[in-house]
C-alpha positions as CSV (number, residue, x, y, z in Angstrom):
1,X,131.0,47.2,179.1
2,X,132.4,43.5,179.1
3,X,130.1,40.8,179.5
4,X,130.2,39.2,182.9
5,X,130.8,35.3,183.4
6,X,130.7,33.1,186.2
7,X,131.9,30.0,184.4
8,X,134.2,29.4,182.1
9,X,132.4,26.6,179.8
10,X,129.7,29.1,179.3
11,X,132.9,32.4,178.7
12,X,134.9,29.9,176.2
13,X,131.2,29.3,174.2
14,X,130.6,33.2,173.8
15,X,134.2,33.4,172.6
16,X,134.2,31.2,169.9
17,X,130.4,32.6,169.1
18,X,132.0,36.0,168.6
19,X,135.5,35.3,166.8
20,X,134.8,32.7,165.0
21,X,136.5,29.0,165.0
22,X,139.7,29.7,164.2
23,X,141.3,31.4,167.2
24,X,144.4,32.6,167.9
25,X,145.0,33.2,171.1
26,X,147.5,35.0,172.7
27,X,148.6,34.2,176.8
28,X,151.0,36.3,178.8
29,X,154.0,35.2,179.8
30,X,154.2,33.1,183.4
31,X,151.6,33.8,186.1
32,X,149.1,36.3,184.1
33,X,147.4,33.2,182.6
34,X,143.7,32.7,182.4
35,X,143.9,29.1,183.4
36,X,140.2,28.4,183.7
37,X,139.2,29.9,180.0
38,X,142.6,28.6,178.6
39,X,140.9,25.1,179.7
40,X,137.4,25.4,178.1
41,X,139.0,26.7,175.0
42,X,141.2,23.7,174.8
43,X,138.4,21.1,176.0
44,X,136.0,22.6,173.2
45,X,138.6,22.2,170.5
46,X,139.3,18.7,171.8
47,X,135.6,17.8,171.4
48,X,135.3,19.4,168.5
49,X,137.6,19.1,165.1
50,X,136.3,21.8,163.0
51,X,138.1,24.5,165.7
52,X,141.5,25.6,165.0
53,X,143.3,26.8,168.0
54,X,146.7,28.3,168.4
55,X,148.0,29.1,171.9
56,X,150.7,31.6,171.3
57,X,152.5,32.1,174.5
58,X,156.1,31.8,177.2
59,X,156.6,30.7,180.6
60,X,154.0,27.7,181.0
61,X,154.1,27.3,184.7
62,X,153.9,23.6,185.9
63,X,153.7,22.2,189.4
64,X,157.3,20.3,190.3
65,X,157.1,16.5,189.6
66,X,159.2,14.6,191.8
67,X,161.6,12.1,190.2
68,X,162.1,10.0,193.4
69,X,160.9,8.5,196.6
70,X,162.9,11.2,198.7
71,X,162.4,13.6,196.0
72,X,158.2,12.3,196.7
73,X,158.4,12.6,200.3
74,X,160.1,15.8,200.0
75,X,158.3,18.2,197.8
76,X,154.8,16.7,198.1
77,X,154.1,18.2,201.1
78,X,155.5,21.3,199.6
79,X,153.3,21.3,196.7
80,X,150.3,21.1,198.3
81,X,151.1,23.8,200.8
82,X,152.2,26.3,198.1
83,X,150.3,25.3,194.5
84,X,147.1,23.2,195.8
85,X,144.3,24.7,194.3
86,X,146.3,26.1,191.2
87,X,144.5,24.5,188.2
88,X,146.9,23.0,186.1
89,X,146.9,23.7,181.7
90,X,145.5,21.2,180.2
91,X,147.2,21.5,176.9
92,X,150.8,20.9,179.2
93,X,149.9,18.2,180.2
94,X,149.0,16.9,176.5
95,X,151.9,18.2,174.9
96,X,154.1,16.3,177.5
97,X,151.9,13.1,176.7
98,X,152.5,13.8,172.8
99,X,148.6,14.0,172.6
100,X,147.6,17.6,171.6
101,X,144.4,17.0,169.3
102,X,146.1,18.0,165.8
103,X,143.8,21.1,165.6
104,X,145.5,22.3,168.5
105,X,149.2,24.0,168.2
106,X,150.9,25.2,171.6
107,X,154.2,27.8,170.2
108,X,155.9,29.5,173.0
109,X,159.0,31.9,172.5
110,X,160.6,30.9,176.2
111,X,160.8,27.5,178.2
112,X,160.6,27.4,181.7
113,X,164.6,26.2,181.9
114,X,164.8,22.7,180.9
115,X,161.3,21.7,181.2
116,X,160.7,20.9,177.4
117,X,164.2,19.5,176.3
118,X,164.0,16.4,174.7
119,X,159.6,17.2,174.1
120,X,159.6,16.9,170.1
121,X,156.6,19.3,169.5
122,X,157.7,21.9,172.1
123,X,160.9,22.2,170.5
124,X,159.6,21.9,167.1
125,X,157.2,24.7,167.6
126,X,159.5,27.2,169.4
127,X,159.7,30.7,168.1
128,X,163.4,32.5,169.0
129,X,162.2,36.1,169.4
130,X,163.6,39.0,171.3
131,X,160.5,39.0,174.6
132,X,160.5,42.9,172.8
133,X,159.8,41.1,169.0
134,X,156.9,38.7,170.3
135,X,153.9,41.3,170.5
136,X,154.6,41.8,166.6
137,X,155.3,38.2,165.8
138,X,151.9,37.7,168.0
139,X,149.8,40.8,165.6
140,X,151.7,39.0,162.2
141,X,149.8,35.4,162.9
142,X,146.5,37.2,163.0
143,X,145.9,37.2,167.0
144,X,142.1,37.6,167.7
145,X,142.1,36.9,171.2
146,X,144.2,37.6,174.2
147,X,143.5,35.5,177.8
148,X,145.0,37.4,180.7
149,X,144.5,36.9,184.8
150,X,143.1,40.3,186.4
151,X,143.0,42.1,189.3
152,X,139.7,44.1,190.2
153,X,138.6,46.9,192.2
154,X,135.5,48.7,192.4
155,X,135.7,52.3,192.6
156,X,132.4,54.3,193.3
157,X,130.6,51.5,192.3
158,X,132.8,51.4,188.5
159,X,134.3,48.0,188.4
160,X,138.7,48.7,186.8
161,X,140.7,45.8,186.3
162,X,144.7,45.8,186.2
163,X,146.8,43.8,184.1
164,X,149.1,43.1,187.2
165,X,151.9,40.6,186.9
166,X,151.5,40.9,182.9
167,X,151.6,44.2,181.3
168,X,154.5,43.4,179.1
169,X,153.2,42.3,175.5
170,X,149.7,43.1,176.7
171,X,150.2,46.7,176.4
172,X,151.9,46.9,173.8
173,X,149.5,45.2,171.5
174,X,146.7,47.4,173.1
175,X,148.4,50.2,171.3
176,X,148.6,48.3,168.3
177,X,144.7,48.0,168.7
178,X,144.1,51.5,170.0
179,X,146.2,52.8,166.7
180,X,144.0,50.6,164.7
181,X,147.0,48.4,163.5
182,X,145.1,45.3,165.5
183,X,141.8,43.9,166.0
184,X,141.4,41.6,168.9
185,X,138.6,40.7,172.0
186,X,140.6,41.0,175.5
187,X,139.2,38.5,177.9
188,X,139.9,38.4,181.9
189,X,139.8,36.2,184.2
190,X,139.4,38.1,188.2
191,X,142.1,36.6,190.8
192,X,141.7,37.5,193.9
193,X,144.7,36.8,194.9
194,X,146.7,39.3,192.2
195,X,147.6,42.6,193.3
196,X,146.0,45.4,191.8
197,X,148.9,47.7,189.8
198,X,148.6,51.0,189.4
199,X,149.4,52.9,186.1
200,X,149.5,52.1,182.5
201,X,148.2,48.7,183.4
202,X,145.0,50.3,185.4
203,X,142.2,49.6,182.4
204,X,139.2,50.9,182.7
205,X,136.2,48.1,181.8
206,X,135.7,49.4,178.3
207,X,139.1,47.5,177.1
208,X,137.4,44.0,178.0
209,X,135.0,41.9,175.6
210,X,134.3,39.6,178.7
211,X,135.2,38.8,181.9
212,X,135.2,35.6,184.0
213,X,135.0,36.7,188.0
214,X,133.4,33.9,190.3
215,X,134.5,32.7,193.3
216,X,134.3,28.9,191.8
217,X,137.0,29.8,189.4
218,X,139.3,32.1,191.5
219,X,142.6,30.3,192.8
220,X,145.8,30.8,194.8
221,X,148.1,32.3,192.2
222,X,151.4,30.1,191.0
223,X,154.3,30.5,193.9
224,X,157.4,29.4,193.5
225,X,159.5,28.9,196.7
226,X,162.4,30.9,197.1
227,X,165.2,28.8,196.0
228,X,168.7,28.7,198.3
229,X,171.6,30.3,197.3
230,X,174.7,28.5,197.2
231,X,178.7,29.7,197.6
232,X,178.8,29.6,193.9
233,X,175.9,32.1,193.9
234,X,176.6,34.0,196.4
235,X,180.5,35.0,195.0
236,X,178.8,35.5,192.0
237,X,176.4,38.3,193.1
238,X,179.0,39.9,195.5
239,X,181.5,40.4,192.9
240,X,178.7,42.2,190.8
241,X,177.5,44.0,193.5
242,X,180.9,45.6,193.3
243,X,180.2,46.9,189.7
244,X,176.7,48.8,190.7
245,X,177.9,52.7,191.1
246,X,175.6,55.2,193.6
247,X,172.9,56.8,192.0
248,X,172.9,54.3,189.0
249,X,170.5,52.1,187.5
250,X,169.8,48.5,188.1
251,X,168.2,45.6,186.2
252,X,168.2,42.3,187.3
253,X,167.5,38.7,186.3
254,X,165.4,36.1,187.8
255,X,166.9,33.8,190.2
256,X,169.1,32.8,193.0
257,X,171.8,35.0,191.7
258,X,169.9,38.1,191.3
259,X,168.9,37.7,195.2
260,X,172.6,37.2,195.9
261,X,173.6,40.0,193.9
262,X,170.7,42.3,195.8
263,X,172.1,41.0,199.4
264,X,175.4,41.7,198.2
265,X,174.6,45.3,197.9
266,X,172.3,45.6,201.1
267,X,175.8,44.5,203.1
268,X,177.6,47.0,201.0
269,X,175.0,49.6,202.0
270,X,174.7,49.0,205.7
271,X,178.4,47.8,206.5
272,X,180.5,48.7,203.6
273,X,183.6,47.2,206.0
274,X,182.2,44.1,206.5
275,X,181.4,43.7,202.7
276,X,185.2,45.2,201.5
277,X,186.2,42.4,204.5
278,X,184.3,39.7,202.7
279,X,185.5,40.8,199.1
280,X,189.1,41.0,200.1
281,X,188.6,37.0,201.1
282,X,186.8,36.8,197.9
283,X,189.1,38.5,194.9
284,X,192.6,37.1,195.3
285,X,194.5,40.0,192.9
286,X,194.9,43.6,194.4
287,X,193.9,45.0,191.5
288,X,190.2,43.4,191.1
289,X,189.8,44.5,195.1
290,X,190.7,48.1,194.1
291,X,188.2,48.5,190.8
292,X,185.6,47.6,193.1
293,X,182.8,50.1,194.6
294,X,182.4,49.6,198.2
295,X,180.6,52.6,199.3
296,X,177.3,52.4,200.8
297,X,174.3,53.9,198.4
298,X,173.7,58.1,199.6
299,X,172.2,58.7,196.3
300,X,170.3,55.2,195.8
301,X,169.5,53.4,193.0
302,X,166.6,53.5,190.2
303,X,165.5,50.3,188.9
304,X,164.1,49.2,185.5
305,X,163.9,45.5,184.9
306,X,161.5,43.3,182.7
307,X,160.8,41.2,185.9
308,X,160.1,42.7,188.8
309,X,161.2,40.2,191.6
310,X,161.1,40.2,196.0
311,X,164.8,41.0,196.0
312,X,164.1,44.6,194.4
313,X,161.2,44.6,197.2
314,X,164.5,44.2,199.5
315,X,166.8,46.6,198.0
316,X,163.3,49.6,198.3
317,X,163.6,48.5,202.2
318,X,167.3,48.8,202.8
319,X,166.9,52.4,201.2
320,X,169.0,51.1,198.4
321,X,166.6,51.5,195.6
322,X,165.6,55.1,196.2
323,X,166.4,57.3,193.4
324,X,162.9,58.1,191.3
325,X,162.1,59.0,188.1
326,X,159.0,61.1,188.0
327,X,158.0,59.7,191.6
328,X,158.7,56.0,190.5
329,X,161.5,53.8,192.2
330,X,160.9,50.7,189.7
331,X,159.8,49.8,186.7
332,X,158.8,46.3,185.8
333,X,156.7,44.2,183.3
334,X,155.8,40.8,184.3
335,X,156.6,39.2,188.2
336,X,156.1,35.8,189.1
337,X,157.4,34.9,193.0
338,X,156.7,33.4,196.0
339,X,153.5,33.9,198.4
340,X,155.0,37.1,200.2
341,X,156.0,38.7,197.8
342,X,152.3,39.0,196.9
343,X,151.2,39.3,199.7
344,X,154.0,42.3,200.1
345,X,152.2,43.6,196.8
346,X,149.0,43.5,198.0
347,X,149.7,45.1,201.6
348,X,151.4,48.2,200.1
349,X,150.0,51.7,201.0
350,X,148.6,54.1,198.1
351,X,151.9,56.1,198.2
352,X,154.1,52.8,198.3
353,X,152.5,51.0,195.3
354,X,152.7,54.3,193.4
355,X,156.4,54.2,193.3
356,X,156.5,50.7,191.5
357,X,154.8,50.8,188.3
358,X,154.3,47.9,185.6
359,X,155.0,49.2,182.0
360,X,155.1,47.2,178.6
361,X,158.4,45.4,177.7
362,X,158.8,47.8,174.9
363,X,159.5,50.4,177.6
364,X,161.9,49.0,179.8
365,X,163.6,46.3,177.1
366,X,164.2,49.3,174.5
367,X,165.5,52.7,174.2
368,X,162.6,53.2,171.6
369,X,159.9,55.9,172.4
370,X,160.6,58.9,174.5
371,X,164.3,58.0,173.9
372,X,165.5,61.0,175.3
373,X,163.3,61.0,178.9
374,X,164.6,56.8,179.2
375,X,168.5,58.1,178.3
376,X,168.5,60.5,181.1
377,X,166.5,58.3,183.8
378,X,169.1,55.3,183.0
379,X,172.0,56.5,184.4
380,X,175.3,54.5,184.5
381,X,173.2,51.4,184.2
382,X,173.8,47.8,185.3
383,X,171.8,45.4,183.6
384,X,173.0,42.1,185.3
385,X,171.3,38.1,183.5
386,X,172.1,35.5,183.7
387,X,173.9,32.4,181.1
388,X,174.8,29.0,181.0
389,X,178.3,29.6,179.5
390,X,180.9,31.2,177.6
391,X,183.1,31.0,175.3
392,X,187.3,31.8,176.1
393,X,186.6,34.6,173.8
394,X,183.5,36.0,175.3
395,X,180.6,34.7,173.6
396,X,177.8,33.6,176.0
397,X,175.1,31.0,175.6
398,X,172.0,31.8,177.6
399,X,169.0,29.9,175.8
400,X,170.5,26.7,174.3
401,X,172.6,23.9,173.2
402,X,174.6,23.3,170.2
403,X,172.3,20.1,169.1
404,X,169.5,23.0,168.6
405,X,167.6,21.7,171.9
406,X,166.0,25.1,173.5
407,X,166.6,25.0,177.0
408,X,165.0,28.6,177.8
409,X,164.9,31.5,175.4
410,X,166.5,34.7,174.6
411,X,164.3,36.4,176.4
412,X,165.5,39.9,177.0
413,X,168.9,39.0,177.3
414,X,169.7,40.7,174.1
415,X,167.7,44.2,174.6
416,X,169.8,44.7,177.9
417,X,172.9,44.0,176.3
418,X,172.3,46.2,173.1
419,X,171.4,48.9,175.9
420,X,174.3,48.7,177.4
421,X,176.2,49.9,174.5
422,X,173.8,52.3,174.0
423,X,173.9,53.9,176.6
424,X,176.0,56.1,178.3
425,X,177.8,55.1,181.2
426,X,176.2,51.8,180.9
427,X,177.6,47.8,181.2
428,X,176.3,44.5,180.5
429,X,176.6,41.8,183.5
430,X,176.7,38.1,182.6
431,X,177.2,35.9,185.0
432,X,178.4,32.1,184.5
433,X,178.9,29.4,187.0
434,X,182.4,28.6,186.1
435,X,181.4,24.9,186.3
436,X,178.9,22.1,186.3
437,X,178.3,18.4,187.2
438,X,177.7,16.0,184.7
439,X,177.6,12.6,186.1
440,X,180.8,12.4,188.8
441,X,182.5,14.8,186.9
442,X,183.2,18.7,187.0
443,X,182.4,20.6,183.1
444,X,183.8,23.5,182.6
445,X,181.5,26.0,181.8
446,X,184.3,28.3,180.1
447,X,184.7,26.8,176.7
448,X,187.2,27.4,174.1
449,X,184.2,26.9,171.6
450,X,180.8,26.0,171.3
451,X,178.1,25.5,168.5
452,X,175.7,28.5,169.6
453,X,175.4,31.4,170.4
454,X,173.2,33.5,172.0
455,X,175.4,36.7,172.7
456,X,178.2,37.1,170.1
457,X,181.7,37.8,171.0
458,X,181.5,41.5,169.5
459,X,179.0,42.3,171.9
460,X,180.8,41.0,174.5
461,X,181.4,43.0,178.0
462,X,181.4,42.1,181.6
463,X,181.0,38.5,182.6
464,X,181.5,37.3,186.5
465,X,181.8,34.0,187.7
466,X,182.8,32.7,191.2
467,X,186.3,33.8,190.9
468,X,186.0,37.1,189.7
469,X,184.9,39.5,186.6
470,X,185.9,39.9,183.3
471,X,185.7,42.9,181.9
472,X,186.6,42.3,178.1
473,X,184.5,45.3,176.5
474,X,187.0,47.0,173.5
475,X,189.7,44.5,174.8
476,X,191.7,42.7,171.5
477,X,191.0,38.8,171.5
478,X,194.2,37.7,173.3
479,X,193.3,40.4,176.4
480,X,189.6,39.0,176.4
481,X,191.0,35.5,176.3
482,X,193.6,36.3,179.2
483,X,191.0,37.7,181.6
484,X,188.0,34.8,181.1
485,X,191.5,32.4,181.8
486,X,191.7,33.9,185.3
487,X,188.0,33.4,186.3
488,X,187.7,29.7,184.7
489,X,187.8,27.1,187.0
490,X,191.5,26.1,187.6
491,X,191.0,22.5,187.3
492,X,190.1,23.5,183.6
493,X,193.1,26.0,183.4
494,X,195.9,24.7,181.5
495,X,193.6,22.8,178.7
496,X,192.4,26.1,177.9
497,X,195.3,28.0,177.8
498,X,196.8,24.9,175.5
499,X,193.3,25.1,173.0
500,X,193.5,28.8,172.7
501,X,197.8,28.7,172.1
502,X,197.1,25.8,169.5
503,X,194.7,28.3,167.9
504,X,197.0,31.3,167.5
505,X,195.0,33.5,169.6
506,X,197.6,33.5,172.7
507,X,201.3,33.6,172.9
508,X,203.0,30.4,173.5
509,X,204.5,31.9,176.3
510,X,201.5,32.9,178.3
511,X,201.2,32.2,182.0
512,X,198.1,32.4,184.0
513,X,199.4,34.9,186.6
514,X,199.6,33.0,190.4
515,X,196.9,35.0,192.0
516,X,194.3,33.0,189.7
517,X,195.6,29.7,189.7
518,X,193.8,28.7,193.1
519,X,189.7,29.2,191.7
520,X,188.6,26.0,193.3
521,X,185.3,25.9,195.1
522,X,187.3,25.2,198.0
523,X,188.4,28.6,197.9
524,X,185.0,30.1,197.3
525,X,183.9,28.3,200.4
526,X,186.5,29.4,202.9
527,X,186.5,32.8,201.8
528,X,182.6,33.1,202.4
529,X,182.5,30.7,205.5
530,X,182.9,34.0,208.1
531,X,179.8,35.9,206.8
532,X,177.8,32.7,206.4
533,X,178.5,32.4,210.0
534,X,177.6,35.8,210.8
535,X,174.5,35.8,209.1
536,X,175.3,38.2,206.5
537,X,174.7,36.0,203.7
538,X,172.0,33.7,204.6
539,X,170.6,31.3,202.5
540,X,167.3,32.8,202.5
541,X,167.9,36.4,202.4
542,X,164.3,37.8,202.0
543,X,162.7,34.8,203.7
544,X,161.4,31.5,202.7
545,X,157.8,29.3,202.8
546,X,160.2,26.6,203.4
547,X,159.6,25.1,207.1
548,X,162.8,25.4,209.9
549,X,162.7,21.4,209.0
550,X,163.1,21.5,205.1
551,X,165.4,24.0,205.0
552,X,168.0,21.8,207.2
553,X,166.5,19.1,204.5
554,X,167.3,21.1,201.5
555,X,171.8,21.2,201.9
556,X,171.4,17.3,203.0
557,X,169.2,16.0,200.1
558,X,171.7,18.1,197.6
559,X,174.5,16.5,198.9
560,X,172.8,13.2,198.3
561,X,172.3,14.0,195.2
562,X,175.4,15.0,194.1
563,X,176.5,11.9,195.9
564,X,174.0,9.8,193.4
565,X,176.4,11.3,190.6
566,X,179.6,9.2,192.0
567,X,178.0,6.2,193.7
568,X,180.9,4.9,195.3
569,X,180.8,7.6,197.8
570,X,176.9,6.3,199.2
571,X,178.5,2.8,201.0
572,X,180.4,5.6,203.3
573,X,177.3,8.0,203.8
574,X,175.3,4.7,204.5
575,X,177.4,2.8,206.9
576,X,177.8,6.4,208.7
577,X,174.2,6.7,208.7
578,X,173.1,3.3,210.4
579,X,176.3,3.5,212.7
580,X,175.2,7.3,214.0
581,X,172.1,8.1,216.5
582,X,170.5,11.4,215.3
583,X,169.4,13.8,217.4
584,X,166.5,15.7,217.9
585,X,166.6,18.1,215.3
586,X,167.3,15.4,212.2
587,X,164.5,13.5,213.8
588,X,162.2,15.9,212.9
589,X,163.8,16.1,209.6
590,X,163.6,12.3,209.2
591,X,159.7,12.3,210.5
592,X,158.8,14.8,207.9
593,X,160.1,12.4,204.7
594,X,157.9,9.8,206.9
595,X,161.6,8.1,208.0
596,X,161.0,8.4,211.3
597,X,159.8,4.7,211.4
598,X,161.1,2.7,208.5
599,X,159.3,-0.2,207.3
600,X,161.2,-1.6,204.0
601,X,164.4,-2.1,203.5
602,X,164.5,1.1,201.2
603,X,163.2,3.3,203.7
604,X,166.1,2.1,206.2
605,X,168.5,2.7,203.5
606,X,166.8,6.3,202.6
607,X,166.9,7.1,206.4
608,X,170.4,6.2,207.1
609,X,171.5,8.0,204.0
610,X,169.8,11.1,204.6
611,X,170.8,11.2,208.4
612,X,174.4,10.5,207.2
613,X,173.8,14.0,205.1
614,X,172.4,15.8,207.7
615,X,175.5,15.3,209.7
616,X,177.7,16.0,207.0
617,X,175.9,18.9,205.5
618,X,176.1,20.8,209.2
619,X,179.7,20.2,208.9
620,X,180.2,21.8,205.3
């Protein structure tokens, strides 16, 4: 039986007692974290020279930091509401601060995206590794102790803890250990927020060395608001919905576009006229509209995704995600989300929780053990992530920049794709925001070129932007070239066409056909503009902990900010700001940045630029 701990000075002194002082720890990915051990550990090796510690981990979670005074009055409210309480990792904060004690190394084989760019040691001390890679890369350093948050229940008066939101490397390395291929003390750390999973991740007490449970160290778990999708998002996950077959398999990414990718198919499923009607606005060329599947879902879905997210929660409700395998509807491996969706967890029945079970990555990354039971459960598969960019000849960058700067990781970008030719039936989904701002002006995030790679161009597939999908799998380089032409940004068109004619690689006589010529966001906004109105494509679609106030907020402080990027379009948004009387709904708005009664001269200008946006923003 563990040892039992109620504070975690006294927890991080018995681990160092019993391993020794050269630890190398190993922390789950994200939200399974046990922050208040991962602190004592960090403080004693601080104090105290002589300790080696390695923190070998992904996903370090940190609280937003606001970069400005509407930014400030914004989302400190928010944080407070949604992550006071959540104690934050030390050794982040140190490694920001360029201050981690020099016995003290922090590696981590994913980024949260863009939070350690331009952070010397983090990208110094970044591992690439496939997420199925890290549990060995974790075993080869000589791991000796693994950290992990817990749920606990107490059956008959036997205390079982689950693994939770974390049984990705976690069980896979307890196999290593159970197979005698590891040697390693698993410590937990009892949240009683964390919903207690069923199934492989269900341990019996035995498995632990120790355990930290005390209601001085429990805290509200890490919840991210649900972010709001955008037109760009939204005609991203529609055109994808259209590639998901009935009674197929699903895996999706994290992210805006993975929720507008599962309300895609909920309108499918419950009107598939309205969502043919939306799609026909959508896809200018006939022939994209006819390769689409419209049909609603009589058969339903399975699902197997390394991150189990709310919007699957969605697709289980709209009886979309229905099709089991051996009594299971999902299987996942880590989650991370916002406050319902734990609490959704949490308030499942027996019967409901059953049917969504958390597995190790190895299982649903890889085709790899019990091949044959996971090649006929992953039928016509979809496994739809998301990337930054690609290339005109279907490369995709996902994870970084051509400097070398790490903006996220691989991740399991690459196992799904490799499934996907490995399976029959199966396709890889990448979807790409045809464009990005930088500064006042529009990048096209269709290259001819660029200096990595994170998927290479013979493993290309299927990749969607706004204005459509590409489906370049087998296709010769001049086809694949031809079709990532017609859903790049028309503003970027012709420049293109020219770079990849200079090249060789097209015929000097190529013409974009007409139909593509008009992908402007323009487009993308007029063609969804009737089902935002209907409320088929809100910008919430499986609810928010954003207040009726903020999220009016949210659309106005984006346009400002894009605004920021060209500055000679804030003298217009501010004279029509002081020269307007805002009504009663934007004064609640303005009252909650504290705008309501400005007493600088910046907090006049703030107010009259933000009411300015309000208007504006209702008008878009």
């Amino acid at each position: 039986m563990p040892k039992l701990f109620s504070d975690p000075e006294a927890i991080a002194q018995e681990i160092i007692r019993d391993v020794g002082t050269d630890l190398v720890v190993g922390l789950p990915l994200g939200l399974g974290k046990a922050n208040h051990i991962v602190n004592a550990l960090y403080a004693r090796a601080a104090a105290d020279r002589t300790i080696s510690l390695t923190f070998f981990s992904a996903l370090t979670l940190e609280k937003p930091k606001p970069a400005n005074l509407l930014e400030r009055r914004f989302i400190a409210p928010v944080i407070e509401r949604l992550f006071g309480g959540y104690p934050d990792l030390a050794y982040a904060d140190a490694v920001h601060a360029n201050a981690l004690p020099p016995n003290v190394r922090v590696i981590e084989f994913f980024f949260l995206a863009g939070r350690w760019l331009h952070v010397p040691f983090a990208q110094q001390h970044y591992i690439s590794a496939n997420y199925t890679h890290a549990s060995s890369y974790l075993l080869a350093r000589g791991l000796n102790v693994v950290l992990q948050l817990v749920a606990k229940r107490v059956v008959n008066g036997v205390a079982r803890y689950s693994l939770s939101c974390n049984t990705d490397t976690t069980l896979d390395i307890l196999r290593a250990r159970g197979e005698g291929r590891a040697s390693f003390k698993l410590v937990g750390q009892v949240n009683s927020e964390l919903p207690f999973m069923p199934g492989a991740g269900d341990l019996p007490a035995e498995q632990f060395s120790a355990v930290l449970d005390s209601p001085e160290t429990d805290f509200p778990l890490f919840a991210p608001p649900s972010e709001p999708i955008s037109d760009t998002k939204y005609a991203i996950g529609l055109h994808a919905a259209g590639l998901v077959g009935d009674g197929g398999t699903l895996q999706i990414g994290i992210g805006q576009i993975g929720d507008a990718l599962a309300q895609g198919l909920i309108v499918r499923h419950r009107d598939n006229a309205q969502y043919h009607g939306i799609m026909k606005l959508l896809a200018p060329a006939t022939e994209q509209l006819s390769a689409l599947q419209t049909g609603s879902f009589e058969k339903g879905l399975y699902g197997v995704s390394e991150m189990l997210t709310e919007a699957f929660l969605g697709l289980i409700d709209a009886g979309i995600l229905k099709r089991e395998v051996d009594g299971v509807l999902l299987h996942g491996a880590f989650f991370v989300g916002p406050k319902s969706f734990y609490r959704a967890l949490r308030e499942m029945s027996v019967s409901e929780i059953a049917r969504i079970q958390m597995m190790p990555v190895s299982f649903t990354n890889e085709l790899y053990g019990d091949e044959d039971v996971k090649r006929r459960a992953r039928i016509d598969a979809r496994f739809v992530n998301n990337a930054m960019m690609a290339t005109l000849m279907g490369a995709v960058i996902s994870d970084g920049l051509e400097n070398g700067q790490v903006v996220s990781g691989v991740g399991g970008q690459y196992n799904f794709v490799a499934q996907a030719f490995a399976l029959q039936g199966a396709r890889s989904v990448l979807t790409v925001e045809a464009t990005r701002q930088s500064g006042a002006k529009a990048q096209s995030n269709i290259r001819w070129s660029y200096g990595h790679e994170t998927i290479p161009r013979h493993l290309r597939d299927v990749i969607v932007t706004e204005y459509g999908i590409a489906d370049i799998r087998g296709k010769s380089d001049a086809d694949v070239i031809a079709a990532m032409l017609q859903v790049a940004d028309s503003r970027f068109q012709t420049e293109l066409a020219r770079q990849a004619k200079d090249a060789g690689k097209l015929p000097k006589n190529f013409e974009i056909p007409a139909a593509h010529r008009e992908n402007v966001p323009e487009r993308i906004a007029s063609a969804l503009k009737p089902a935002r109105q209907a409320g088929l494509l809100p910008t919430f679609p499986f609810g928010s902990d954003f207040t009726d106030a903020e999220q009016r907020l949210i659309p106005a402080l984006q346009l400002l900010q894009e605004a920021q990027r060209a500055p000679r379009r804030l003298p217009g948004l501010l004279w029509q700001g002081l020269t307007r009387t805002p009504d009663v709904a934007d004064r609640e708005c303005l009252a909650r940045l504290g705008l309501h009664r400005p007493a600088t001269l910046t907090e006049r200008a703030c107010r009259a630029l933000v009411s300015a946006a309000l208007q504006r923003s209702r008008a878009g």
